[in-house]
C-alpha positions as protocol buffer text, in pm:
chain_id: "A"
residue {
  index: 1
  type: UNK
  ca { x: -2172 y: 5684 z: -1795 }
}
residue {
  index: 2
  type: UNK
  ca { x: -2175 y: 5488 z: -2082 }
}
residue {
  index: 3
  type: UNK
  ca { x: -2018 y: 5123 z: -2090 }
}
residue {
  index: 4
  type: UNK
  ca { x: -1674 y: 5205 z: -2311 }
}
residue {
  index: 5
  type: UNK
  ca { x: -1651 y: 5451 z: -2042 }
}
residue {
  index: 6
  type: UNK
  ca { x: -1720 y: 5193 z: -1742 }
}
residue {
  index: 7
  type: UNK
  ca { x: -1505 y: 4945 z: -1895 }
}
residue {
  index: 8
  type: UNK
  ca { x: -1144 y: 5113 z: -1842 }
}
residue {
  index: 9
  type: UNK
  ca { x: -1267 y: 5242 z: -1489 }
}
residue {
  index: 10
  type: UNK
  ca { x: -1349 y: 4893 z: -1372 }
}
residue {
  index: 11
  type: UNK
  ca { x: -1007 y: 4786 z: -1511 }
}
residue {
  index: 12
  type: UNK
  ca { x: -787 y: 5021 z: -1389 }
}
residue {
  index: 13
  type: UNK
  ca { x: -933 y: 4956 z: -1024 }
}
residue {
  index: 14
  type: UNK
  ca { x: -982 y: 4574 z: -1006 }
}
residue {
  index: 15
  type: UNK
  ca { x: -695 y: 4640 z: -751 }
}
residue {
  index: 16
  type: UNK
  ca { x: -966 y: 4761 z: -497 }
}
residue {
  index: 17
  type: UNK
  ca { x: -1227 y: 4529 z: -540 }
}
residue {
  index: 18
  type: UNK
  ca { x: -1310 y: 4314 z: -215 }
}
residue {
  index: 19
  type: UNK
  ca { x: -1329 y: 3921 z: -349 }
}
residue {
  index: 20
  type: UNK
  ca { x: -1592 y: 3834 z: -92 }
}
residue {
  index: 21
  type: UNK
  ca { x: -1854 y: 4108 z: -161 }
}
residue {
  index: 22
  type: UNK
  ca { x: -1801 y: 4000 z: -562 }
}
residue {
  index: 23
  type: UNK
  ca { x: -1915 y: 3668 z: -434 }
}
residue {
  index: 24
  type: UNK
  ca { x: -2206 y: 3761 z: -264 }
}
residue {
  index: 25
  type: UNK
  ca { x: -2272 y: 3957 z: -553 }
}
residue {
  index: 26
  type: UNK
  ca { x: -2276 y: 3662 z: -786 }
}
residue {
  index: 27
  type: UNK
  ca { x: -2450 y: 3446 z: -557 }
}
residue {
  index: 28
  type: UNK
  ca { x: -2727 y: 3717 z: -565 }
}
residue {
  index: 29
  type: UNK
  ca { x: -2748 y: 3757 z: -892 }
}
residue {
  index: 30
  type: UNK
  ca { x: -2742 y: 3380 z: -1009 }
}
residue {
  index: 31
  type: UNK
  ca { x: -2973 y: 3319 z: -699 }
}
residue {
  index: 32
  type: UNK
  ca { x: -3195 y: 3599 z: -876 }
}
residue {
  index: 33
  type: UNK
  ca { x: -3173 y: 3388 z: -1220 }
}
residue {
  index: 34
  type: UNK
  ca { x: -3249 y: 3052 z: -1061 }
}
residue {
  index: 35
  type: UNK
  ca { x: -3546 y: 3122 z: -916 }
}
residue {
  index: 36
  type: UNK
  ca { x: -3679 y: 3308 z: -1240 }
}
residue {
  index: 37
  type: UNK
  ca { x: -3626 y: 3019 z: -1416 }
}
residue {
  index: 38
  type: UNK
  ca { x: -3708 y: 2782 z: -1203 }
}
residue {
  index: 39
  type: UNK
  ca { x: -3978 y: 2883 z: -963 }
}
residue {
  index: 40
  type: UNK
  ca { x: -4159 y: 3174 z: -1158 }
}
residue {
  index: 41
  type: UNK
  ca { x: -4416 y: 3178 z: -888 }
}
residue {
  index: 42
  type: UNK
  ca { x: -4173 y: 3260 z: -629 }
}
residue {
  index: 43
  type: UNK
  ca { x: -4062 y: 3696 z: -638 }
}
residue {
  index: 44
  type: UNK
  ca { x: -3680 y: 3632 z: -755 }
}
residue {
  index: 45
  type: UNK
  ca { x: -3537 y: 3936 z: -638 }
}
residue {
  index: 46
  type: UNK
  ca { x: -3668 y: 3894 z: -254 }
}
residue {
  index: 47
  type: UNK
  ca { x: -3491 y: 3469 z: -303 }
}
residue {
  index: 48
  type: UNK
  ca { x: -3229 y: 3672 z: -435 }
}
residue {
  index: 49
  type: UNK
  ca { x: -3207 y: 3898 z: -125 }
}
residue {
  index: 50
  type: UNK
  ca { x: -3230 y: 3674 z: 161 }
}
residue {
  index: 51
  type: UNK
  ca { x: -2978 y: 3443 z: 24 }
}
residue {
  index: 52
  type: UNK
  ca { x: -2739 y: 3739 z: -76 }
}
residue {
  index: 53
  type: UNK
  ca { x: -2799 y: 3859 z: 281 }
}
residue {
  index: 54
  type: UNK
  ca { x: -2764 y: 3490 z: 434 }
}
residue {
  index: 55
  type: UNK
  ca { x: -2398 y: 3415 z: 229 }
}
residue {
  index: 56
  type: UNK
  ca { x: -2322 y: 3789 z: 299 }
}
residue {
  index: 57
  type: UNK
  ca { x: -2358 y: 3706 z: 723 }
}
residue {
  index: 58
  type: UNK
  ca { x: -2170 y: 3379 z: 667 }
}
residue {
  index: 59
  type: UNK
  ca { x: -1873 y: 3493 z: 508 }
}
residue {
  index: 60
  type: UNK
  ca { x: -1830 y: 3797 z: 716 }
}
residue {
  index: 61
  type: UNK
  ca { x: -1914 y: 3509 z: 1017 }
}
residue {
  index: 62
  type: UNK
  ca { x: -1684 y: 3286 z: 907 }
}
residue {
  index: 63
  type: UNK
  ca { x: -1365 y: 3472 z: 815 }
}
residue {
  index: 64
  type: UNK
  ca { x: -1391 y: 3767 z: 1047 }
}
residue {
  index: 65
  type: UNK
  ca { x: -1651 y: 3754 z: 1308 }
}
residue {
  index: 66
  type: UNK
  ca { x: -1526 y: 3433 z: 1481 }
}
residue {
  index: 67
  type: UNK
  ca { x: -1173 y: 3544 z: 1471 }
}
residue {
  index: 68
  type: UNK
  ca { x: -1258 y: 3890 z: 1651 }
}
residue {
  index: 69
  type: UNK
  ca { x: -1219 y: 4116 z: 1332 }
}
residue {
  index: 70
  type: UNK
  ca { x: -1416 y: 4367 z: 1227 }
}
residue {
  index: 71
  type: UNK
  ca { x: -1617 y: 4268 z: 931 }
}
residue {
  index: 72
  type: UNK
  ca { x: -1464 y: 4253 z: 611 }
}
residue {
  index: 73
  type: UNK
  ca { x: -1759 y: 4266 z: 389 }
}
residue {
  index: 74
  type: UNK
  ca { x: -1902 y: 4643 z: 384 }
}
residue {
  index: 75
  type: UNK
  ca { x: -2250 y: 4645 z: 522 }
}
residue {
  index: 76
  type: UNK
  ca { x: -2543 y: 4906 z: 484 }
}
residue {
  index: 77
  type: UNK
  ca { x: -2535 y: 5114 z: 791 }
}
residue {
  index: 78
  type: UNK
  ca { x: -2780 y: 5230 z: 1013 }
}
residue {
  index: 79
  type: UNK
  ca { x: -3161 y: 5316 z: 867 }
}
residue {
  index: 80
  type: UNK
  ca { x: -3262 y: 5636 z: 1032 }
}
residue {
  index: 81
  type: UNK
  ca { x: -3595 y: 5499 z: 1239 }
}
residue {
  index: 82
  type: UNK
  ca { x: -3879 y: 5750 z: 1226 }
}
residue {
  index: 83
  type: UNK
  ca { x: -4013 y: 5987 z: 1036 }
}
residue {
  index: 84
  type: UNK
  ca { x: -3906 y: 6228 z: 830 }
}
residue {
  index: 85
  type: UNK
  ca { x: -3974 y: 6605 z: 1019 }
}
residue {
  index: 86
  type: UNK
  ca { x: -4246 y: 6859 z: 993 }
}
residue {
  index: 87
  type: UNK
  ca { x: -4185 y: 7099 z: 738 }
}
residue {
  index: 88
  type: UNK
  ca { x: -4413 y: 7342 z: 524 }
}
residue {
  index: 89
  type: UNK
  ca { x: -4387 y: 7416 z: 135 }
}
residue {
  index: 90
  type: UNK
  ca { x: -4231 y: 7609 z: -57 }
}
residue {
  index: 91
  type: UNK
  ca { x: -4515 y: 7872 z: -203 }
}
residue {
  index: 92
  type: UNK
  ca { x: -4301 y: 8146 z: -344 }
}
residue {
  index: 93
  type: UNK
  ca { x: -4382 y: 8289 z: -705 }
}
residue {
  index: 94
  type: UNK
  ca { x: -4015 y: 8170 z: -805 }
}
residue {
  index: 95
  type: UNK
  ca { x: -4126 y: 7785 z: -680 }
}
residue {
  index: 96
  type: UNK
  ca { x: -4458 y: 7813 z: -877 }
}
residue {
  index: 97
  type: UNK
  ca { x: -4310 y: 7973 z: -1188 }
}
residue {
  index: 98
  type: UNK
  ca { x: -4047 y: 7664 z: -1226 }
}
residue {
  index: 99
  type: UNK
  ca { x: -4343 y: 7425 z: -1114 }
}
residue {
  index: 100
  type: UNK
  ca { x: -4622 y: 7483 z: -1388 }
}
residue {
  index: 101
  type: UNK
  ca { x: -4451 y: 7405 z: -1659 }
}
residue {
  index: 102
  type: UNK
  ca { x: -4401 y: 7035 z: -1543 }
}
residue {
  index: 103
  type: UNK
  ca { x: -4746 y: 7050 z: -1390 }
}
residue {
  index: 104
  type: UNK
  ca { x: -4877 y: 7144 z: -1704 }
}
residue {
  index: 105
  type: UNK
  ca { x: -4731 y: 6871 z: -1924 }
}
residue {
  index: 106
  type: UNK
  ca { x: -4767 y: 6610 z: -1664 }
}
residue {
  index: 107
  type: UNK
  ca { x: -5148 y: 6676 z: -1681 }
}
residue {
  index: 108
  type: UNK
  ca { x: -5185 y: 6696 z: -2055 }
}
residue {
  index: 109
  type: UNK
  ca { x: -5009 y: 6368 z: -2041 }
}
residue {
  index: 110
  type: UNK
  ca { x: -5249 y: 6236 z: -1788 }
}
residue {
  index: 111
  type: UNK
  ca { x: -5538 y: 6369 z: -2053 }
}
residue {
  index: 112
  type: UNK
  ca { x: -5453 y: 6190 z: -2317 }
}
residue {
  index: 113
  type: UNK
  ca { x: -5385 y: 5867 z: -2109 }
}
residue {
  index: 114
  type: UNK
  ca { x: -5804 y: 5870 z: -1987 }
}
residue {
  index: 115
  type: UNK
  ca { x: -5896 y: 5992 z: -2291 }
}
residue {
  index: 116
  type: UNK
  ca { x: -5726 y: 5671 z: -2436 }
}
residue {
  index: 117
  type: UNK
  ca { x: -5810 y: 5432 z: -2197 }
}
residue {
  index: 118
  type: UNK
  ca { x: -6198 y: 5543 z: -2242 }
}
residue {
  index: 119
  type: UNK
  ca { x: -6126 y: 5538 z: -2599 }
}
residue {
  index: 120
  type: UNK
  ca { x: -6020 y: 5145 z: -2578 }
}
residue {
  index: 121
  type: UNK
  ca { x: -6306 y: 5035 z: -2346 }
}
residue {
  index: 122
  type: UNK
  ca { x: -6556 y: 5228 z: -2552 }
}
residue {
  index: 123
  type: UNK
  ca { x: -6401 y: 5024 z: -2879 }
}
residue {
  index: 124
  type: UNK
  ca { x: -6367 y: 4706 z: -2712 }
}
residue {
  index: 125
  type: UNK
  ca { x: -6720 y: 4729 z: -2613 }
}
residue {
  index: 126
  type: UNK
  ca { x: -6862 y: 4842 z: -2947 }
}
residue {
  index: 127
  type: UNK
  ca { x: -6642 y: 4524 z: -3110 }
}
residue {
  index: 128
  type: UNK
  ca { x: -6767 y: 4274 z: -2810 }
}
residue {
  index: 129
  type: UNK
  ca { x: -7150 y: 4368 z: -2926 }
}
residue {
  index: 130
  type: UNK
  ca { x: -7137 y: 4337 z: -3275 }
}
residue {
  index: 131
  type: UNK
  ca { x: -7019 y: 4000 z: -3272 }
}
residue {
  index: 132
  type: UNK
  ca { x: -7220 y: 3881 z: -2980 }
}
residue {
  index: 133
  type: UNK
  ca { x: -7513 y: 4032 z: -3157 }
}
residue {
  index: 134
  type: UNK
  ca { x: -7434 y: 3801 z: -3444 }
}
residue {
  index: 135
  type: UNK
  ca { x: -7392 y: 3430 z: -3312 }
}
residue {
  index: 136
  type: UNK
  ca { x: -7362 y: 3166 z: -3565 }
}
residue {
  index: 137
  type: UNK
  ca { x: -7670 y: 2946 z: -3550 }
}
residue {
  index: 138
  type: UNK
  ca { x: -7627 y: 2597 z: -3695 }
}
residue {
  index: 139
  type: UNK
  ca { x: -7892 y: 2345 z: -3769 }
}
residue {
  index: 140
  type: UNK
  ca { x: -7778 y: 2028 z: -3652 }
}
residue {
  index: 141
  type: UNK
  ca { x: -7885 y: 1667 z: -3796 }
}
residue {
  index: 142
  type: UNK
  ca { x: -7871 y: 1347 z: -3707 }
}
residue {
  index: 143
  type: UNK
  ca { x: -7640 y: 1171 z: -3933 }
}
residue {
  index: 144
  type: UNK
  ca { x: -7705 y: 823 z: -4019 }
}
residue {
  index: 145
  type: UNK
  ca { x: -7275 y: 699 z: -4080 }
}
residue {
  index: 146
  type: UNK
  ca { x: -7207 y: 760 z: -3716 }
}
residue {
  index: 147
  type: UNK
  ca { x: -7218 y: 554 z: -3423 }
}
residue {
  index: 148
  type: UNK
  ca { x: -7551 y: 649 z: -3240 }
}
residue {
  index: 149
  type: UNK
  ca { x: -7665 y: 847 z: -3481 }
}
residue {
  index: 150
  type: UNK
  ca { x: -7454 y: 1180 z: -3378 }
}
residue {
  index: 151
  type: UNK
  ca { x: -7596 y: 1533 z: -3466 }
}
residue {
  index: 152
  type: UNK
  ca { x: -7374 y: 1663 z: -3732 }
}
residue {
  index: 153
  type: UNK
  ca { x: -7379 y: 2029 z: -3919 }
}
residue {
  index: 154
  type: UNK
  ca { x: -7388 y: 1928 z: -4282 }
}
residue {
  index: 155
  type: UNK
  ca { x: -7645 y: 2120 z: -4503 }
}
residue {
  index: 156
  type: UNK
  ca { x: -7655 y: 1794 z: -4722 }
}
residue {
  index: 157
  type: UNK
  ca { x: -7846 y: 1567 z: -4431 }
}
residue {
  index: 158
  type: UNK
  ca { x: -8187 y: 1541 z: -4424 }
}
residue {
  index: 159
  type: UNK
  ca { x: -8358 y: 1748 z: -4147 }
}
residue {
  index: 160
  type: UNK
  ca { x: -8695 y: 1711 z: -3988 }
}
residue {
  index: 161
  type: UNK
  ca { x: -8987 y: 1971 z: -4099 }
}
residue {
  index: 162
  type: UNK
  ca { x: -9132 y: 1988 z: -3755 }
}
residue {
  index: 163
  type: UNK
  ca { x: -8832 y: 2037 z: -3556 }
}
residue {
  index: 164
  type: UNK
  ca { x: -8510 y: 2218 z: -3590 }
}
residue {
  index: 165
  type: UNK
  ca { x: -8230 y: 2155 z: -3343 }
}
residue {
  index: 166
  type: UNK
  ca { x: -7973 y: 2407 z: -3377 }
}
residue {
  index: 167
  type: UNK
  ca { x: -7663 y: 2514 z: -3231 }
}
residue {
  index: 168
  type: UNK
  ca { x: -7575 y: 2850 z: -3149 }
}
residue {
  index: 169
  type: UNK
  ca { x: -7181 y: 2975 z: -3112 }
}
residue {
  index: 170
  type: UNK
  ca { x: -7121 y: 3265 z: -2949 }
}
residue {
  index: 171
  type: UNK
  ca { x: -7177 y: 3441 z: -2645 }
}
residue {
  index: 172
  type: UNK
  ca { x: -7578 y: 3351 z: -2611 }
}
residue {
  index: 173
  type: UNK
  ca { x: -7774 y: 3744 z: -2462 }
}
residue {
  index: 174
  type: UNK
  ca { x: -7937 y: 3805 z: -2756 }
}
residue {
  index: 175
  type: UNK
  ca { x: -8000 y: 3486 z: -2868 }
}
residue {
  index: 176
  type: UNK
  ca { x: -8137 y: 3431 z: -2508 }
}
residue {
  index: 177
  type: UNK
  ca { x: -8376 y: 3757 z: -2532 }
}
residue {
  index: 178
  type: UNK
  ca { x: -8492 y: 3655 z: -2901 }
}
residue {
  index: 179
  type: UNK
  ca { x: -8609 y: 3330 z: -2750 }
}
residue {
  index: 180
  type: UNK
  ca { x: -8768 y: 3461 z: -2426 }
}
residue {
  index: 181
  type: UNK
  ca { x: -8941 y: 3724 z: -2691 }
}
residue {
  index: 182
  type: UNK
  ca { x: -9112 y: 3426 z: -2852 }
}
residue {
  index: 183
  type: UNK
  ca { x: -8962 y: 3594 z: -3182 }
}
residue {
  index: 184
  type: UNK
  ca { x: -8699 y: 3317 z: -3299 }
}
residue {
  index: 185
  type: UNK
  ca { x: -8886 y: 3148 z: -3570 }
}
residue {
  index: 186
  type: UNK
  ca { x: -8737 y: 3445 z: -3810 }
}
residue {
  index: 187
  type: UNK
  ca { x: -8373 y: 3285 z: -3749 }
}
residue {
  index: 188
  type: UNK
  ca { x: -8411 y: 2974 z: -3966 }
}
């Protein structure tokens, strides 16, 4: 149903609508909203339960229970307890013929999903190693205006012939193997 359908249904039968089970309605649903807001650590919908269950038992304690009624606020009824029983499937050619057709899309679907999810590692990877096979490398100096004498990157400071100190951004492997290579004289 769509809502300008709802709408007249709910107002032509406000009539029948039991005030205390809209309360514990509201209570759930603003206890659902609170705790969203302001505990969104804590699983709103289980806060939202318990106290929906908790104000449902009091008001059904409160103005029927201790008076001898029945209770006025309509719970669930009994869960069956146990399991569902035995039974075998159905494996007729009418079953199968209305089965493959949903069997068959729902695996194409599934198809396309791995084939896109390897698709998106495989890029993700390929995009992670091309820029950590390119790390920036600066050459630091010490620069004389600061406090301490600070290393600075500045191509117009002064840097020593004999040593370089440098400063590599980016996620270090081959950087690290280049070095352990004894082949990073090439970089600068």
């Amino acid at each position: 149903m769509h809502l300008y359908e709802l709408l007249p249904y709910f107002y032509f039968n406000l009539t029948q609508l039991n005030p205390l089970e809209v309360c514990v309605g509201i209570v759930t649903l603003v206890t659902g909203l609170y705790f969203k807001r302001c505990f969104p650590r804590v699983p709103n919908m289980l806060a939202a339960l318990v106290v929906g269950a908790v104000v449902g038992a009091a008001l059904n304690w409160f103005f029927f229970t201790r008076n001898g009624a029945a209770p006025g606020i309509a719970l669930v009824g009994k869960v069956a307890a146990g399991l569902p029983p035995i039974s075998t499937s159905d494996f007729s050619v009418e079953s199968l013929k209305k089965l493959a057709p949903v069997s068959l899309a729902v695996a194409t679907l599934l198809l396309h999903l791995e084939f896109a999810i390897l698709l998106g590692v495989l890029l993700s990877l390929i995009l992670y190693l091309h820029s950590a096979a390119r790390p920036k490398v600066l050459v630091r100096s010490p620069d004389p205006a600061l406090t301490h004498r600070r290393f600075r990157t500045n191509v117009s400071l002064p840097t020593c012939p004999q040593l370089a100190i440098v400063s590599v951004e980016g996620d270090g492997f081959f950087w690290f193997r280049t070095l352990c290579c004894g082949t990073a004289t090439h970089v600068f």
